[in-house]
VEXPAZA-741758 format. One record per residue: x, y, z of N, C-alpha, C in turn. Coordinates in steps of 0.2 Angstrom, whole numbers. Each point is the difference from the previous one (the first is absolute). Layout:
# residues N
+-------+-------+-------+-------+-------+-------+-------+-------+-------+
:  n_c1 :  n_c2 :  n_c3 : ca_c1 : ca_c2 : ca_c3 :  c_c1 :  c_c2 :  c_c3 :
+-------+-------+-------+-------+-------+-------+-------+-------+-------+
:     X :     Y :     Z :     X :     Y :     Z :     X :     Y :     Z :
...
+-------+-------+-------+-------+-------+-------+-------+-------+-------+
END
This chain:
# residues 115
+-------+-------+-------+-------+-------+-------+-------+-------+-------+
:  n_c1 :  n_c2 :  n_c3 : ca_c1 : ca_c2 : ca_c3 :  c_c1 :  c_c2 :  c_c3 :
+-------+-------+-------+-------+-------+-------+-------+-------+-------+
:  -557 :    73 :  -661 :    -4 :    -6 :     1 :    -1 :    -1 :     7 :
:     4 :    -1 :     3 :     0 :     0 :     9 :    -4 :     4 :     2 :
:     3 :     6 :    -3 :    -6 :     9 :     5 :    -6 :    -2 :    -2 :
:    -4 :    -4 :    -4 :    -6 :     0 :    -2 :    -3 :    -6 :     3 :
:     5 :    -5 :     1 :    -3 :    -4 :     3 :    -3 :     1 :     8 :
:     5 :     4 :     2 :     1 :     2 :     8 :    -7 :     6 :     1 :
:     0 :     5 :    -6 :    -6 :     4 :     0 :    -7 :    -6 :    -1 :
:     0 :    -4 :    -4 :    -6 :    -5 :     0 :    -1 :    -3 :     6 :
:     5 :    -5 :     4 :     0 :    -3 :     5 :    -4 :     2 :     5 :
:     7 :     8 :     3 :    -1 :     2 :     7 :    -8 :     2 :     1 :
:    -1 :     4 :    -1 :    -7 :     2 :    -1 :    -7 :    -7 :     5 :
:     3 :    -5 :    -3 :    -5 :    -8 :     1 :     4 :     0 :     8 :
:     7 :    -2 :     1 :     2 :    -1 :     5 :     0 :     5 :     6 :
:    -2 :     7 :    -4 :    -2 :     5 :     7 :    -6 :    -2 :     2 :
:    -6 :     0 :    -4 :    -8 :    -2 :     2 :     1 :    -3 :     4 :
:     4 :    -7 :    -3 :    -1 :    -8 :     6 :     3 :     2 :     6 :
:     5 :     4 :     1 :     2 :     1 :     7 :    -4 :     6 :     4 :
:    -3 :     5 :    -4 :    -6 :     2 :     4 :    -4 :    -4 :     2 :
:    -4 :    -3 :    -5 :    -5 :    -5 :     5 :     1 :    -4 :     3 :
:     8 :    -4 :     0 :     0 :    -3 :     6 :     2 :     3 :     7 :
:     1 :     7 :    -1 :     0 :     6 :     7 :    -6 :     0 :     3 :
:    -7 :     3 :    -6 :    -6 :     1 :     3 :    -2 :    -7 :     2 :
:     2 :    -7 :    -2 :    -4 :    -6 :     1 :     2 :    -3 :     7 :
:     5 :     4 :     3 :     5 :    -1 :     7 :    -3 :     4 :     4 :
:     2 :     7 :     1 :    -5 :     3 :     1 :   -10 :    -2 :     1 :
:    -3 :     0 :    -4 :    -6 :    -2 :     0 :     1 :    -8 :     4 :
:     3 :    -4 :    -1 :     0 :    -6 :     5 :     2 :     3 :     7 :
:     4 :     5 :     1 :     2 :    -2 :     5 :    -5 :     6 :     6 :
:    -4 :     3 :    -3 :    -5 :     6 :     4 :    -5 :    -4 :    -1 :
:    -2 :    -5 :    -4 :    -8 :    -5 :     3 :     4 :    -7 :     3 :
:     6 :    -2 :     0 :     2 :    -6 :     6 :    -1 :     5 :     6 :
:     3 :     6 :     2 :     1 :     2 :     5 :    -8 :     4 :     3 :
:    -3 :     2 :    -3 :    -8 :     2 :     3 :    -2 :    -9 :     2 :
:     1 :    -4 :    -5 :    -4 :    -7 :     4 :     4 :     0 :     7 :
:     7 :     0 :     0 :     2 :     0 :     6 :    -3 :     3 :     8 :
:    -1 :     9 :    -5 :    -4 :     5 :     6 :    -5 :    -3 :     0 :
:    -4 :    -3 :    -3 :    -6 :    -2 :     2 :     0 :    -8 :     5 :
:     6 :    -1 :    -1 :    -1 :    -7 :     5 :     2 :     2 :     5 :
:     7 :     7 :     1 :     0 :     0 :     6 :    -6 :     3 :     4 :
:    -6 :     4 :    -3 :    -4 :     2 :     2 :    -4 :    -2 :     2 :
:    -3 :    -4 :    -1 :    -7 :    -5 :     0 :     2 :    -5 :     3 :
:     5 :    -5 :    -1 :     2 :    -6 :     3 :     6 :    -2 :     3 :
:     3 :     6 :     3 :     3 :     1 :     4 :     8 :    -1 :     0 :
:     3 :    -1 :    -6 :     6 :    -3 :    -1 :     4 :     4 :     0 :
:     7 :    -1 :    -2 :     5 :     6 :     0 :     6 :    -2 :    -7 :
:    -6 :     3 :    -4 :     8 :     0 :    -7 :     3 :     7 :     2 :
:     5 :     1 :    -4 :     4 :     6 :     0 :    -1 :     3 :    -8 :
:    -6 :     3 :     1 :    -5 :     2 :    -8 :     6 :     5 :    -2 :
:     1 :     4 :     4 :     2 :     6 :     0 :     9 :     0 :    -5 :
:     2 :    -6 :     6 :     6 :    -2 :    -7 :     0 :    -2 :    -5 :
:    -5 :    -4 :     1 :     0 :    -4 :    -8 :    -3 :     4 :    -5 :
:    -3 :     7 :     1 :    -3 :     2 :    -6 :     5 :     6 :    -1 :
:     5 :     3 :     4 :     4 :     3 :    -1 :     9 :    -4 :    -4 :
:    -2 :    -8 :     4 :     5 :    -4 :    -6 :    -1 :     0 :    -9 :
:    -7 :    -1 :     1 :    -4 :    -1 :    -7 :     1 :     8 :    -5 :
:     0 :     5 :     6 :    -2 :     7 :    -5 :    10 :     0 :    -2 :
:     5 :    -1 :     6 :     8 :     2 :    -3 :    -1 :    -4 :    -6 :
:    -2 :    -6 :     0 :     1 :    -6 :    -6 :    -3 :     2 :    -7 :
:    -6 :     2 :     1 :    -3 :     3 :    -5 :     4 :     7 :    -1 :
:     0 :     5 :     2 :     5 :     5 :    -1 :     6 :    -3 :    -5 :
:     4 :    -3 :     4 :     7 :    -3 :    -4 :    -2 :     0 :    -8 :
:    -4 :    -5 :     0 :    -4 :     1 :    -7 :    -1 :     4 :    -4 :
:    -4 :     4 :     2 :    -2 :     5 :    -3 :     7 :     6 :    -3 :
:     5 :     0 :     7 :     5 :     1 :    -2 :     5 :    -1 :    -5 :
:    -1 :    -7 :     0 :     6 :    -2 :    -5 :    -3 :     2 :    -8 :
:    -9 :    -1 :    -1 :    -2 :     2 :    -6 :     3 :     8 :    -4 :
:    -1 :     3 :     8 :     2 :     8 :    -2 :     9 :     1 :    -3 :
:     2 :    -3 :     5 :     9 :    -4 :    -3 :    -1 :     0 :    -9 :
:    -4 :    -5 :     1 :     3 :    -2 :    -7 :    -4 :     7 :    -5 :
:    -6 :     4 :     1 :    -4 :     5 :    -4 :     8 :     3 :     0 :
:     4 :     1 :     3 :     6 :     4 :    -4 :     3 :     0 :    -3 :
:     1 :    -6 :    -2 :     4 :    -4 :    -7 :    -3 :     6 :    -8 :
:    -8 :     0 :     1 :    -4 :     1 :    -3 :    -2 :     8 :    -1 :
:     6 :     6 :     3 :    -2 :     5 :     1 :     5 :     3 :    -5 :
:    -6 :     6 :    -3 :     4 :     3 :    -7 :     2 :     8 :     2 :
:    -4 :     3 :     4 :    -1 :     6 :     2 :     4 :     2 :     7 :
:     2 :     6 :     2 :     2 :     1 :     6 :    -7 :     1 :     6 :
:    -4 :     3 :    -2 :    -7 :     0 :     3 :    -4 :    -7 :     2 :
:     0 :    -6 :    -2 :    -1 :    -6 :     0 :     5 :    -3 :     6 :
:     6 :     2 :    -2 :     4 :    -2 :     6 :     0 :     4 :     6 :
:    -1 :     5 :     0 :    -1 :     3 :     8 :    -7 :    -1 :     2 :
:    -5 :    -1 :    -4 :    -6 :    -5 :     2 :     1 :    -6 :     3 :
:     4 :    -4 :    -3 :     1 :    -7 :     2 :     4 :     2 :     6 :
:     4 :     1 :     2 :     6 :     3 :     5 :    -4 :     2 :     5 :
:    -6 :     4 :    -1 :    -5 :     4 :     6 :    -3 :    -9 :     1 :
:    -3 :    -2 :    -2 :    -4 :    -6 :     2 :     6 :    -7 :     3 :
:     5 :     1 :    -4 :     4 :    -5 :     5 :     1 :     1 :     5 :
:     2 :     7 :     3 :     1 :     3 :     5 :    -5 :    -2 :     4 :
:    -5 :     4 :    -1 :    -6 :    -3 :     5 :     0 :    -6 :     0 :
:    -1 :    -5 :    -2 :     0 :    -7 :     0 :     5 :    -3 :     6 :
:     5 :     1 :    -3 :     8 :     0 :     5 :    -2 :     2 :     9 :
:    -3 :     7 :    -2 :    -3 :     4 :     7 :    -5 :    -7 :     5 :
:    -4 :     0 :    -5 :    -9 :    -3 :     4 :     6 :    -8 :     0 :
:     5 :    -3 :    -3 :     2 :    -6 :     2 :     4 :     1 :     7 :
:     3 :     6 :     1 :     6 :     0 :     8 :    -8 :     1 :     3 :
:    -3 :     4 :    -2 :    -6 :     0 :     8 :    -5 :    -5 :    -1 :
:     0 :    -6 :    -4 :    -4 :    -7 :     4 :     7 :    -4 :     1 :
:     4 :     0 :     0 :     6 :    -4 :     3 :     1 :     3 :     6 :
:     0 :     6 :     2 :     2 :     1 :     5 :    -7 :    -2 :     6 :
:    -8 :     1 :    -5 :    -4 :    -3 :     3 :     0 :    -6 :     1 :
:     2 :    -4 :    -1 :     2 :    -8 :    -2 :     4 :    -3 :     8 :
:     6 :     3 :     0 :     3 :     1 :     5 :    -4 :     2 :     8 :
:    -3 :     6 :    -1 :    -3 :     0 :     8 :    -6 :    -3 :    -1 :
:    -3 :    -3 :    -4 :    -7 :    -6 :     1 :     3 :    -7 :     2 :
:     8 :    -1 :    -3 :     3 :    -7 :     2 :     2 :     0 :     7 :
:     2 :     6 :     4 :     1 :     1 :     6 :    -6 :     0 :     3 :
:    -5 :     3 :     1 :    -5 :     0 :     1 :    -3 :    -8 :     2 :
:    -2 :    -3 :    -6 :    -2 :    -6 :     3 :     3 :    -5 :    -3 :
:     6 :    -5 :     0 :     3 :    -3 :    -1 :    -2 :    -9 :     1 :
:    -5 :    -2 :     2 :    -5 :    -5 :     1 :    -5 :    -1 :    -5 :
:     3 :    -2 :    -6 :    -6 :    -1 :    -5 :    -3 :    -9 :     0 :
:    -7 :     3 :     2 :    -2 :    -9 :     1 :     3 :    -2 :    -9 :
:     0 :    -7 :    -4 :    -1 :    -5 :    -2 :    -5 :     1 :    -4 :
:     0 :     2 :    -4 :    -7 :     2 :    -4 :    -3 :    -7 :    -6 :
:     5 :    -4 :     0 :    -2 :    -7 :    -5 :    -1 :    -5 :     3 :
+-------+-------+-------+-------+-------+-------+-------+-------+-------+
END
């Protein structure tokens, strides 16, 4: 009764955490193009640079934790070394925007006030 609930459930509560990865993501590459565009044309100085690489770790996480939980759900050993290859990478591309994150936060450390 529980295995069948969990196989009904998870499946809904992977989607919703992918879209809220892609909806992170996708927010945070058009706030930060608006940003390049402002500091472009109007002279200002946001730190686009982080914010869009704060947004992609955030979304990441996300998208991670969906892949998390696809394991619950794996019945094959070929499924889970797929899942295992994708988590991997995921884990990869999240130490190289955090480590991006870090030398963009040293970089410019003066973020004007944006509200």
């Amino acid at each position: 009764m529980l295995e069948q609930f969990i196989e009904f459930i998870l499946p809904h509560i992977i989607s919703l955490l992918e879209l809220m990865g892609i909806f992170v993501v996708a927010w945070s590459a058009l706030s930060a193009f608006w940003q390049y565009l402002q500091n472009t044309f109007c002279h200002k100085q946001y730190a686009f640079q982080f914010n869009l690489a704060n947004g992609l770790a955030t979304g990441l996480e996300f998208k991670m934790a969906a892949e998390i939980l696809k394991t619950v759900l794996v019945r094959e050993m070929s499924e889970l070394l797929i899942l295992g290859a994708v988590i991997l990478l995921r884990a990869l591309l999240s130490a190289l925007i955090h480590f991006e994150l870090k030398a963009t936060q040293h970089q410019a450390p003066n973020e004007p006030d944006t509200k």
